[in-house]
Residue, then its C-alpha position, 0 to 999 in steps of 0.5 A: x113121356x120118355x119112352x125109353x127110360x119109363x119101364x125102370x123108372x115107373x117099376x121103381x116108383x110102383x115098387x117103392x109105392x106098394x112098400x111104402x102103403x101109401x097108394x093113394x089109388x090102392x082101391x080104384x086100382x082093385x076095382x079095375x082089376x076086378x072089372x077086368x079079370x074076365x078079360x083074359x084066356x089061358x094058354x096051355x103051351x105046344x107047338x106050333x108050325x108057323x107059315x112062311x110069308x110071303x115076302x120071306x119066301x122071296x128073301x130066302x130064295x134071293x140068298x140062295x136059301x131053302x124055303x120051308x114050308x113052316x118052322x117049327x115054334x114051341x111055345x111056353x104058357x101064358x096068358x093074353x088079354x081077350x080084347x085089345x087094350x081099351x082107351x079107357x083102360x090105357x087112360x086109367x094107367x096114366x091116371x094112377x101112376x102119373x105117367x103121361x103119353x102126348x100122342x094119345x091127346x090124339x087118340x080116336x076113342x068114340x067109346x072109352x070103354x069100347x074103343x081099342x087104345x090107339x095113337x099109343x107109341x110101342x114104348x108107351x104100350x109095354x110100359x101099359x103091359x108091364x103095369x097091367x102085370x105088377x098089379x096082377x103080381x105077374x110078369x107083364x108084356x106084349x106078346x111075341x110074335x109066336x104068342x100072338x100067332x099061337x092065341x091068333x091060331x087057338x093054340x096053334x092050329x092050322x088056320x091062315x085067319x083069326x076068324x071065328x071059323x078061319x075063314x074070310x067073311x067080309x063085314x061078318x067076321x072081319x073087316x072089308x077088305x075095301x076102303x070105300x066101306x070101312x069105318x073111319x074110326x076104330x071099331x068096337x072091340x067086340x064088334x067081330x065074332x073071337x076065334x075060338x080060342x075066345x079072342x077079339x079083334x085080331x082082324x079087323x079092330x086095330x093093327x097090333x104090337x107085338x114084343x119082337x124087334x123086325x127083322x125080314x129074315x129073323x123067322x128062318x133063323x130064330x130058335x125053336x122055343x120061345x123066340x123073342x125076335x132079334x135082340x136090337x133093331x129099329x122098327x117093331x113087328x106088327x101084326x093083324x089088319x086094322x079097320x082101313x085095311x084093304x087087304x086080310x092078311x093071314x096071322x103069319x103076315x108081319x108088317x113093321x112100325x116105329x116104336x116111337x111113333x102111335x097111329x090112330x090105326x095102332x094098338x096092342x094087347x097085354x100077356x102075362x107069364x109067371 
């Protein structure tokens, strides 16, 4: 797949498909979005005070800058998936739309339907959303970061984890913490309780892409509403712990990763706006 041509050149195909009438996937495509059109939560945007990292702390006290205790984030509504996208599902899209992705030839799926997508490049991943969207007649996407963090806190509440009560209850509500007792292959996305706010596997399934570009020091200075992260860069944002990790992490902890490459211990989850 040409990742970085795949966006234009899929919505090109799709458009002129669906103006054409000749889909031939016209009737599997709607029972697959009536299979999953519970698989979704809606956002009511507000505010959110997001944490400061620890590793930005430090960045910010090295170039002699304040350090908040939070930075204030306004977010817009939206919608997120409940559960992480599924390998069967990723499967489904390069089934109707011809579109191949060659790492996922190594993906770990004990479950199809089960399994959180994995071993899928970032590129691959936000051609999966935008998809997801066209046939929703929406906007597709990864989330943002503020996105994430915002479904990750129920609505921006003042939680460090995703959990089912924002506490840490290894084996119970989230992963171990312990590389001794973790799985070797992704677990299944509803094998942890949701936050309350009704979402799976933020801590504890896969690791997940969000939309952001990384920047170490672009939360200090990103804008208030609905930021994006910065407008180029090389790695992406990823956000959550997968099921090797042998640290939790809380929802503000930010890793990187490059968008070209998949990881069995990566995947992703798909928001729409108007």
């Amino acid at each position: 797949m040409n990742r970085h041509h795949l966006t234009l050149s899929f919505s090109i195909v799709f458009f002129f498909t669906l103006l054409s009438g000749c889909d031939n996937h016209s009737q599997e495509i709607e029972s697959f979005k009536a299979s999953i059109k519970d698989n979704f939560v809606d956002f009511k945007g507000g505010e959110m005070h997001r944490k400061v990292s620890f590793d930005l702390s430090w960045k910010l006290e090295e170039r002699n800058r304040e350090v908040p205790d939070y930075f204030k984030v306004v977010v817009s509504d939206f919608t997120i998936q409940k559960y992480p996208t599924t390998c069967y599902e990723f499967n489904f899209f390069m089934k109707v739309t011809g579109d191949t992705s060659e790492q996922f030839e190594d993906a770990k799926c004990p479950d199809m339907k089960k399994t959180p997508a994995n071993s899928i490049p970032w590129y691959d991943a936000q051609a999966y959303c935008e998809w997801l969207g066209s046939i929703f007649d929406k906007k597709g996407s990864l989330p943002t970061e503020a996105q994430w963090e915002y479904a990750a806190t129920s609505g921006g509440k003042d939680v460090e984890y995703a959990t089912n009560n924002g506490k840490i209850e290894p084996g119970v509500n989230t992963i171990w913490g312990d590389s001794k007792k973790a799985p070797k292959l992704p677990p299944s996305i509803n094998k942890y309780p949701p936050n309350p706010a009704g979402i799976y596997g933020l801590h504890g399934g896969v690791g997940e892409y969000v939309f952001d570009w990384h920047d170490a020091l672009y939360p200090a200075d990103a804008p208030e509403k609905d930021p994006m992260g910065p407008t180029s860069g090389t790695l992406k944002v990823y956000k959550g712990n997968d099921f090797r990790s042998s640290k939790i992490s809380e929802v503000y902890t930010r890793g990187s990763t490059d968008p070209n490459y998949g990881y069995y211990r990566a995947g992703f989850r798909c928001t729409f706006t108007d």
